[in-house]
C-alpha positions in Angstrom: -32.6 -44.8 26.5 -36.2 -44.8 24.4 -39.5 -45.4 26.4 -40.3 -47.6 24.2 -38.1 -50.4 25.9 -38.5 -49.8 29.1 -40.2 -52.3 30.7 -43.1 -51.7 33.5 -44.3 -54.1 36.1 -48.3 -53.2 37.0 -48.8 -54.3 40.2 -53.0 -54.5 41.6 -55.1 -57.4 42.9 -57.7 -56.1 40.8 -57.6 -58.3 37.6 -60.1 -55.5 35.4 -57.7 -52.9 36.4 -54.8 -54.3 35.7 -55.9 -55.5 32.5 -56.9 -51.6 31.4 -53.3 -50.5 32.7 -51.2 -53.1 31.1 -53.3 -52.2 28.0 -52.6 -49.0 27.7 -48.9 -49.1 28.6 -48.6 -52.3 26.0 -50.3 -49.6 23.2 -48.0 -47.0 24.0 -44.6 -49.2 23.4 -43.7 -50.4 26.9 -42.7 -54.1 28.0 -45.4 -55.2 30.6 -44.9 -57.6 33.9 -48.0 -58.3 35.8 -48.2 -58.7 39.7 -51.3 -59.0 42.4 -49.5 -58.9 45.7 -46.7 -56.7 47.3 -45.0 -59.9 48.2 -45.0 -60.6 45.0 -43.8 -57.3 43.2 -40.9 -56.9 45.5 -39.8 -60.8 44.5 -39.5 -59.8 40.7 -38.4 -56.4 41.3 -35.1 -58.1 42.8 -35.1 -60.3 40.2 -36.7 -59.1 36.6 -34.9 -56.4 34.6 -37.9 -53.5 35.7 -37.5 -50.1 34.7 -40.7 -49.0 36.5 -43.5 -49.8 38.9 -47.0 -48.5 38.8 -48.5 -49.7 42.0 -51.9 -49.8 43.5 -51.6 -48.2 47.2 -54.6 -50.9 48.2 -52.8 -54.5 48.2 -54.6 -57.8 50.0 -50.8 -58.8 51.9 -49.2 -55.5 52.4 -50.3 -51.2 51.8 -48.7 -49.8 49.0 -46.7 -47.2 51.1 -44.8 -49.8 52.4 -44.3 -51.6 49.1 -43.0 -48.7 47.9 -40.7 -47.4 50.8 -38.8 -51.2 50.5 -39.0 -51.0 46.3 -36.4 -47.2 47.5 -34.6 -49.0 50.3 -33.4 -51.7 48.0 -33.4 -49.7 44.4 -33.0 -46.5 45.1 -33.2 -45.7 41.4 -36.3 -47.5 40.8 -39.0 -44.9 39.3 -42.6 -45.9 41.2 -46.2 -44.4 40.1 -48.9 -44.9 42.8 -52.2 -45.2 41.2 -55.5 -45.6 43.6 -59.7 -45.3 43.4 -59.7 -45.1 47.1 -56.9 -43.4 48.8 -57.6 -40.2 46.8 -57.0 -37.1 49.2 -54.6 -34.8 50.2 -53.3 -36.6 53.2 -53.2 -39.8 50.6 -51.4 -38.4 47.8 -49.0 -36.6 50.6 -47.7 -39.8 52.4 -47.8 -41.6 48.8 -45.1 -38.5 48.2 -43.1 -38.7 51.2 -42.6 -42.6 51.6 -40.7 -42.7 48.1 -43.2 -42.6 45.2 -42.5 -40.4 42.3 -45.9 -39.8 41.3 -50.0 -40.1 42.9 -52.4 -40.4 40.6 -55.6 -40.5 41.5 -58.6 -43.0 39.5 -60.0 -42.4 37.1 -57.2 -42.3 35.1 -56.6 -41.4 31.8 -54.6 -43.6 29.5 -53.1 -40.3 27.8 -52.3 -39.2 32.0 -50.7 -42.4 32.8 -48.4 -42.8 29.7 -47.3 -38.9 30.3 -46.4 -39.5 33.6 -44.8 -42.8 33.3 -42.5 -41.3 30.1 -41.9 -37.7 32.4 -41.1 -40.2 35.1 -38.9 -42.5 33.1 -36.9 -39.3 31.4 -35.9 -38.1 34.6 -34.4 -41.3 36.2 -32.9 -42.2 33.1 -31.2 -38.5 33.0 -30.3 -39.2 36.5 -28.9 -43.0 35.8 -26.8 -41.5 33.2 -25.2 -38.9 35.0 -24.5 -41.3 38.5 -22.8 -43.6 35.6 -20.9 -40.8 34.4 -20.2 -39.7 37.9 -18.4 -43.3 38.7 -16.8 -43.9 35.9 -15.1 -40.5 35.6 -13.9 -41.2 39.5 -12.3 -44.5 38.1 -10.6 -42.7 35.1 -9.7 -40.5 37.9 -8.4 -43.4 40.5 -6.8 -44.9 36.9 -5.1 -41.9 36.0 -3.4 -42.0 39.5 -2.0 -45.9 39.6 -1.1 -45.7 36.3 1.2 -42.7 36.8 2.0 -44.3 39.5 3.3 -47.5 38.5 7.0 -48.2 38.8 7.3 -50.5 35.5 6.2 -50.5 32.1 4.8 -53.9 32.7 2.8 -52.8 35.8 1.7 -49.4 34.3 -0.3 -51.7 31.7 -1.7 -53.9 34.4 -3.0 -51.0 36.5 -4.2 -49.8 33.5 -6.4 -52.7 32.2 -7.3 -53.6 35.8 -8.4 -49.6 36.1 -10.4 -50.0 32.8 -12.1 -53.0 34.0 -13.4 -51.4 36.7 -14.5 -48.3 35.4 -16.7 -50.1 32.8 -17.3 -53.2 34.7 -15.9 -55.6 31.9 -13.0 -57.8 30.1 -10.3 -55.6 28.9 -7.2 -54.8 27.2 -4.3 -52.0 27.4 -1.5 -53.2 24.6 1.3 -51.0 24.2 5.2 -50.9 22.9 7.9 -50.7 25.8 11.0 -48.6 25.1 13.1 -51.8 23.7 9.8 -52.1 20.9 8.9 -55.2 22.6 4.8 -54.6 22.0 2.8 -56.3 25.4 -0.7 -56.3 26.6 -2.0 -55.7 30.0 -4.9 -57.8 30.3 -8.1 -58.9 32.6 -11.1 -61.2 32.8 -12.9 -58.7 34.7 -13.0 -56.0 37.4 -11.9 -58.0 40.2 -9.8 -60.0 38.3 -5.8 -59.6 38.2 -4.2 -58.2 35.4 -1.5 -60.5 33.2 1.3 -59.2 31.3 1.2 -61.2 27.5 3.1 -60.5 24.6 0.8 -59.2 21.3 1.6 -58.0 18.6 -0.6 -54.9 16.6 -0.4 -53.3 13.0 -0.4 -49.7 13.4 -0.6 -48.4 9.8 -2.7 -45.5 9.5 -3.0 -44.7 13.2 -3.0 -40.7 13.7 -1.8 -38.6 16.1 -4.4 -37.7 19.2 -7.0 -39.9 20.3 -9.5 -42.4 17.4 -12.5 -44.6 18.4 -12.7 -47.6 16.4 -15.4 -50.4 16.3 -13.5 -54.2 15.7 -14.6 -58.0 15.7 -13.3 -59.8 19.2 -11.7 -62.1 17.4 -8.9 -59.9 16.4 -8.2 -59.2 20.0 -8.5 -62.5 20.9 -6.8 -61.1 24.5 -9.5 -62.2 26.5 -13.0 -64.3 26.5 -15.4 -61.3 25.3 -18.5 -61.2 26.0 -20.9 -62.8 23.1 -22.7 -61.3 20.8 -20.5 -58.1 20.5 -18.0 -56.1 18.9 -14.8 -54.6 20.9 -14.5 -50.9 20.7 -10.7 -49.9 20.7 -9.3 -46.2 21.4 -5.9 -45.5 20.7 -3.8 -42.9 21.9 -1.1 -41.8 20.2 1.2 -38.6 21.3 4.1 -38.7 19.0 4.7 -39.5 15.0 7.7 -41.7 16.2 5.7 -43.6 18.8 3.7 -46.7 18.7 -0.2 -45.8 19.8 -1.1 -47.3 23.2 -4.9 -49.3 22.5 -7.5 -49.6 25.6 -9.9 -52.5 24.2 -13.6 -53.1 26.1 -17.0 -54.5 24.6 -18.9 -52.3 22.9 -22.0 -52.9 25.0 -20.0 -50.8 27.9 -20.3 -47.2 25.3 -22.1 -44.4 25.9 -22.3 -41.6 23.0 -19.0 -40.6 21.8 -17.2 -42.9 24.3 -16.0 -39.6 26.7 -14.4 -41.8 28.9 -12.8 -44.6 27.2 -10.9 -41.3 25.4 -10.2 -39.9 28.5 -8.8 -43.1 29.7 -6.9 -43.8 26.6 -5.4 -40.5 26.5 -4.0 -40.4 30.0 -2.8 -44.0 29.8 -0.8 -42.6 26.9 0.5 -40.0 29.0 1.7 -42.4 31.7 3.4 -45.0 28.9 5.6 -42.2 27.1 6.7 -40.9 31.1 7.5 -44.5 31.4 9.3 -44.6 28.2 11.1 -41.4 28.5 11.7 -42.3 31.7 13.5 -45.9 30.6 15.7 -43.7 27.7 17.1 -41.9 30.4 17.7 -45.0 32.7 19.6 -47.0 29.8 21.3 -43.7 29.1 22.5 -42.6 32.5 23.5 -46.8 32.8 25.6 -46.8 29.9 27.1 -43.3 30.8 28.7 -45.1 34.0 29.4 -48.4 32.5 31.0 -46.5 30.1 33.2 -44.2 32.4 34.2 -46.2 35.3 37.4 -48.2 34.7 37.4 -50.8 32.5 39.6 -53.2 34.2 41.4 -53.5 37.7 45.1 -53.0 37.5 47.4 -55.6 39.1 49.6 -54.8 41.7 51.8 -57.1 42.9 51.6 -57.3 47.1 47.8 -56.6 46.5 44.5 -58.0 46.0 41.6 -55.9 44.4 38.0 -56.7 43.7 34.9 -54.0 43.1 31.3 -54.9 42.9 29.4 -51.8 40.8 25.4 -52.0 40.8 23.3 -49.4 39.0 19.9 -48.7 40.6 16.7 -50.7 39.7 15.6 -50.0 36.2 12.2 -48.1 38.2 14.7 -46.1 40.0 16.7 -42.8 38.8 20.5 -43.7 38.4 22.6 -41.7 41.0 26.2 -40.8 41.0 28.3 -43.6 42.7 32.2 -44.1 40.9 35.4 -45.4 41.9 38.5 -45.2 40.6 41.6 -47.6 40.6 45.0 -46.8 38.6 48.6 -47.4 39.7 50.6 -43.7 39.8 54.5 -43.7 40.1 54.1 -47.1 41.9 51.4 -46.3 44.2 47.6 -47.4 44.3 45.1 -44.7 43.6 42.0 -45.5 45.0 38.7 -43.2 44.6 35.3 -44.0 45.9 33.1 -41.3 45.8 28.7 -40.5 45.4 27.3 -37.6 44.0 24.0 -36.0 45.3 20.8 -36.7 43.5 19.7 -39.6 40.8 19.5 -38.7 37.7 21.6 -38.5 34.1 22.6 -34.9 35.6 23.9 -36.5 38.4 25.6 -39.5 36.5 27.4 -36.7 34.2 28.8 -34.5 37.8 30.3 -38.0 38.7 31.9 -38.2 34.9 33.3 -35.2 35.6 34.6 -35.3 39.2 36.0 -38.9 38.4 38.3 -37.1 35.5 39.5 -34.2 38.1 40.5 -36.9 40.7 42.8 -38.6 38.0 44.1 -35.3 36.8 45.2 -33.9 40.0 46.4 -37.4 41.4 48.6 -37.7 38.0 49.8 -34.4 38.7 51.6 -35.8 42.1 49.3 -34.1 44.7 48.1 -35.9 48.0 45.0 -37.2 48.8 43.8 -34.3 50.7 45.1 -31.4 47.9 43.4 -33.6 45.5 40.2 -33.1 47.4 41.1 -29.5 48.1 41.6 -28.9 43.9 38.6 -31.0 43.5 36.0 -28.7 45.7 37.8 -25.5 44.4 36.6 -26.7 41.1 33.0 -27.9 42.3 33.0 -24.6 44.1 33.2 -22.9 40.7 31.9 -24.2 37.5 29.1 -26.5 39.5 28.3 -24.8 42.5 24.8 -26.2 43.2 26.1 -29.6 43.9 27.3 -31.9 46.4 29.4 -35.1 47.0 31.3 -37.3 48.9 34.4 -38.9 48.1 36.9 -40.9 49.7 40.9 -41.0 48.4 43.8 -42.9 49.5 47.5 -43.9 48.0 48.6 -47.0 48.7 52.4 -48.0 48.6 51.9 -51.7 48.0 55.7 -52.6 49.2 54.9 -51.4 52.9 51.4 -51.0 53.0 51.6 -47.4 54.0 48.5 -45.2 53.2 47.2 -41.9 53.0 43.5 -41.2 53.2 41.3 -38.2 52.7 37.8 -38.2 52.9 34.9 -35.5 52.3 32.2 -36.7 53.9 32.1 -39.9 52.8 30.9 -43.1 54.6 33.9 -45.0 56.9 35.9 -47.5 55.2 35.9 -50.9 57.2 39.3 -52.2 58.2 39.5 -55.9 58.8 42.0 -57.8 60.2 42.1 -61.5 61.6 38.1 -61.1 62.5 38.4 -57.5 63.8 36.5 -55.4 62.5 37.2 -50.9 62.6 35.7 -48.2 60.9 38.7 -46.0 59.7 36.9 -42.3 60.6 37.5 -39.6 59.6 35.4 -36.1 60.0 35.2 -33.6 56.8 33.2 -31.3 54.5 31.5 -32.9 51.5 32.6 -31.2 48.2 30.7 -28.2 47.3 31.2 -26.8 50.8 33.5 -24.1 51.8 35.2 -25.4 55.1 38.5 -26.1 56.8 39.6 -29.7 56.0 41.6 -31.9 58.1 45.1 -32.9 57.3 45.4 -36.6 55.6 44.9 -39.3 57.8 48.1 -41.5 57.2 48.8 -45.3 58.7 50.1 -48.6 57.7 47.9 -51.6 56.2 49.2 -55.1 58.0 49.1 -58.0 56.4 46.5 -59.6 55.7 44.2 -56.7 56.5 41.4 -56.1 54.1 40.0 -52.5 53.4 36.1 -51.9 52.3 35.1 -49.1 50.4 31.5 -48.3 49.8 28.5 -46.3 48.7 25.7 -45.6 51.0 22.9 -47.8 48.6 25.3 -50.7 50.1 23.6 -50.3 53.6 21.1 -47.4 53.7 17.4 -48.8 54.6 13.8 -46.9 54.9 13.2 -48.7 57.2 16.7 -48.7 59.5 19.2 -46.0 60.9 22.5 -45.9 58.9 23.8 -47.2 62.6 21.6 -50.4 61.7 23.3 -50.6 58.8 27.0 -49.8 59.5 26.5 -52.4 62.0 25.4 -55.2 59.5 27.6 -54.0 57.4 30.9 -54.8 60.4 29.3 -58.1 60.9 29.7 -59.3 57.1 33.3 -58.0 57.0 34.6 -60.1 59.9 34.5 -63.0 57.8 36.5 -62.2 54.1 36.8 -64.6 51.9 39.5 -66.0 50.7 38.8 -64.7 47.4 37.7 -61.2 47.3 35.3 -61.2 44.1 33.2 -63.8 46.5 33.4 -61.7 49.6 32.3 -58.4 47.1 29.1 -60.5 46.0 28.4 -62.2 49.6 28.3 -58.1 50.7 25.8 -57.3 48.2 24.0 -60.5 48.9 23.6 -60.3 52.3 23.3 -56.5 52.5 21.8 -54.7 49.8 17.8 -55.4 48.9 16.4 -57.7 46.5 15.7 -54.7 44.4 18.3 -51.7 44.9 16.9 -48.8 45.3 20.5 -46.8 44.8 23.4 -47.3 43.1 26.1 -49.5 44.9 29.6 -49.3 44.3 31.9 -51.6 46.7 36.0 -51.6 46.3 37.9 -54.4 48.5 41.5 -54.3 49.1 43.7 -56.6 50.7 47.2 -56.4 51.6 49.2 -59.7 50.8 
């Protein structure tokens, strides 16, 4: 800022010393407001754009001193000069000094004296302004930087984004970027305390290099947002990779310091966050089509039997995890495989590809459920021994309902019959654990009977006991419907959150 526009309001009931200061601070380049009372310099230092006050300490309505201690109280950063022909000793100046001024001087007064002082006095608070403004906005970038990281969708990462920038410059603006899909959206906001909205936009991004670029544009080709008149839009745009579209963070010009630190630092880490998020999404739509792709693609029919399976991957802000089941008929029996493997991720989704392959191998080969999960574990045990699962297997002789069950660790199947409602148990090892197993569990399905299978993201809660949920879980199976594709959905309806946090695989099976 140049002391030439700063603007000074003389405050002194004397009219031939006023006229002398505003003179002489007028010559010198300075904008001049006049007052003759402390009542009346406090009114228009609340009100007038004031940069300084040179104030007599001798005022008809109230003593300088105090002028100048409520001038601090209500701006602290509001430079004051006390200038007096009376109250010119050491005990003067001193209490001048201690209740807030910044400088004493002392009549008669030089012009060269008073324009010194009142640039010195200016540089200093101007130094100072700058660096508190620096100091705030870098603990936005820094608050910005943490949201937007943060943010469980693309569409909210913009919004925290904009709202962030907003804040941190106090203005309108923008944060356009391309999703994953190459659908290209703007975060957008009227103001610091104004909500972010998600609109589509669309942005021509020839020539934009890799790194961070500052560029001065006309508002009307973001036409996101009423700007403010009367000025440009500076845009920054961040771009990380040759085969990604640049993220842009778009805010009046008027809000810039020298080389626009911030905005740069702002774009850059907003870039950061939006190819996490992308990556991120790649790996989710992988991972998705991974199990899609690998679970079976139809459900056989077996005559004495009715079959319905409900499979739903993880919320597109949440890693996918390792939930399968598998349904094939074997030398006239029902093979039926629920199992979930430990952790979310596309790691996890490809240990489930490959346990899901064992399970049919070793069933086809003719072994029980509880060699299968005894072959199953041995192989775990040995090419991936860092991971866990549980898994459920039965067979199923559809003619007379016999069955023979083997678990590792996995949650109870439901058994009901006629309104009754049982949670077939039975205790074992997960796979991936070296432990004694017990032999299979084997009984007779009556008629009528339905068995539920499930994953725990069916009735796990934060904010419940997996009691809670078993229990919620037996009070939606007394009632099955009478077709089972219905009673699958009203499960997930009535039991899984609006948004599911884990994969959910359910398999119901009813004995004619």
């Amino acid at each position: 800022m140049d002391g030439g526009r700063a603007t000074v309001l003389v405050v002194d009931d004397s009219r031939t010393k006023r006229y002398l200061l505003v003179s002489w601070l007028s010559r010198a380049g300075y904008t001049v407001l006049e007052a003759e009372t402390g009542g009346e310099a406090l009114a228009r230092v609340g009100v007038d754009p004031i940069d300084l006050v040179v104030l007599d300490v001798r005022l008809p309505d109230l003593s300088g001193f105090e002028v100048c201690e409520r001038i601090k109280s209500a701006h602290p950063a509001m430079p004051v000069i006390h200038v007096s022909a009376h109250a010119v000793d050491v005990v003067d100046r001193a209490q001048g000094l201690t209740r807030g001024a910044d400088a004493y001087l002392a009549e008669p007064i030089e012009p060269e004296e008073l324009v010194a002082t009142a640039s010195a006095v200016l540089r200093y608070y101007r130094a100072r302004q700058r660096a508190e403004l620096l100091v705030d906005r870098l603990t936005g970038l820094a608050d910005t930087t943490v949201a937007v990281h943060a943010a469980p969708t693309f569409a909210r990462l913009l919004q925290a984004a904009a709202e962030g920038a907003a804040k941190v410059f106090k203005c309108p603006a923008a944060v356009v970027a391309e999703t994953f899909d190459g659908d290209c959206i703007a975060g957008v906001t009227a103001g610091p305390d104004q909500p972010a909205r998600i609109v589509p936009w669309i942005v021509d991004d020839t020539g934009v290099p890799i790194g961070a670029t500052v560029r001065v544009e006309q508002p009307a080709d973001w036409g996101l947002v009423d700007w403010p008149a009367d000025d440009t839009v500076t845009v920054a745009a961040g771009r990380l990779r040759e085969d990604r579209a640049p993220l842009y963070v778009v805010v009046p010009t008027r809000t810039q310091t020298d080389r626009n630190p911030v905005l740069v630092q702002l774009a850059q880490a907003v870039a950061a966050a939006v190819e996490a998020q992308r990556s991120f999404d790649e790996e989710h739509r992988i991972a998705v089509t991974l199990q899609r792709s690998l679970l079976p693609r139809q459900i056989p029919t077996v005559v004495g039997l009715d079959l319905a399976v409900r499979y739903e991957p993880a919320s597109a802000q949440t890693e996918v995890g390792g939930d399968f089941y598998e349904l094939v008929m074997l030398d006239g029996h029902l093979l039926l495989a629920i199992g979930d493997v430990a952790g979310h991720s596309l790691h996890a989704a490809t240990v489930m590809a490959e346990l899901r392959h064992a399970v049919r191998a070793y069933a086809v080969e003719g072994h029980q459920p509880g060699e299968i999960l005894h072959r199953v574990n041995e192989l775990m045990r040995t090419l991936l021994p860092n991971e866990l699962a549980t898994i459920c297997v039965l067979l199923v002789h559809p003619p007379t309902g016999r069955v023979r069950m083997a678990s590792a660790g996995h949650l109870p199947p439901v058994l009901s019959v006629d309104g009754k409602v049982e949670f077939v148990q039975q205790s074992a090892p997960l796979l991936g654990v070296r432990a004694p197993r017990p032999p299979d569990l084997e009984f007779v399905l009556p008629a009528g009977a339905t068995l539920v299978f499930y994953t725990d993201g069916l009735i796990e809660r934060r904010d419940a006991t997996i009691d809670d949920g078993l229990s919620a879980l037996a009070a939606v199976a007394a009632r099955v419907d009478e077709n089972l594709d219905r009673f699958c959905e009203r499960l997930l309806v009535e039991l899984a959150p609006p948004e599911i946090q884990d994969d959910v695989a359910v398999v119901a099976l009813r004995r004619r």
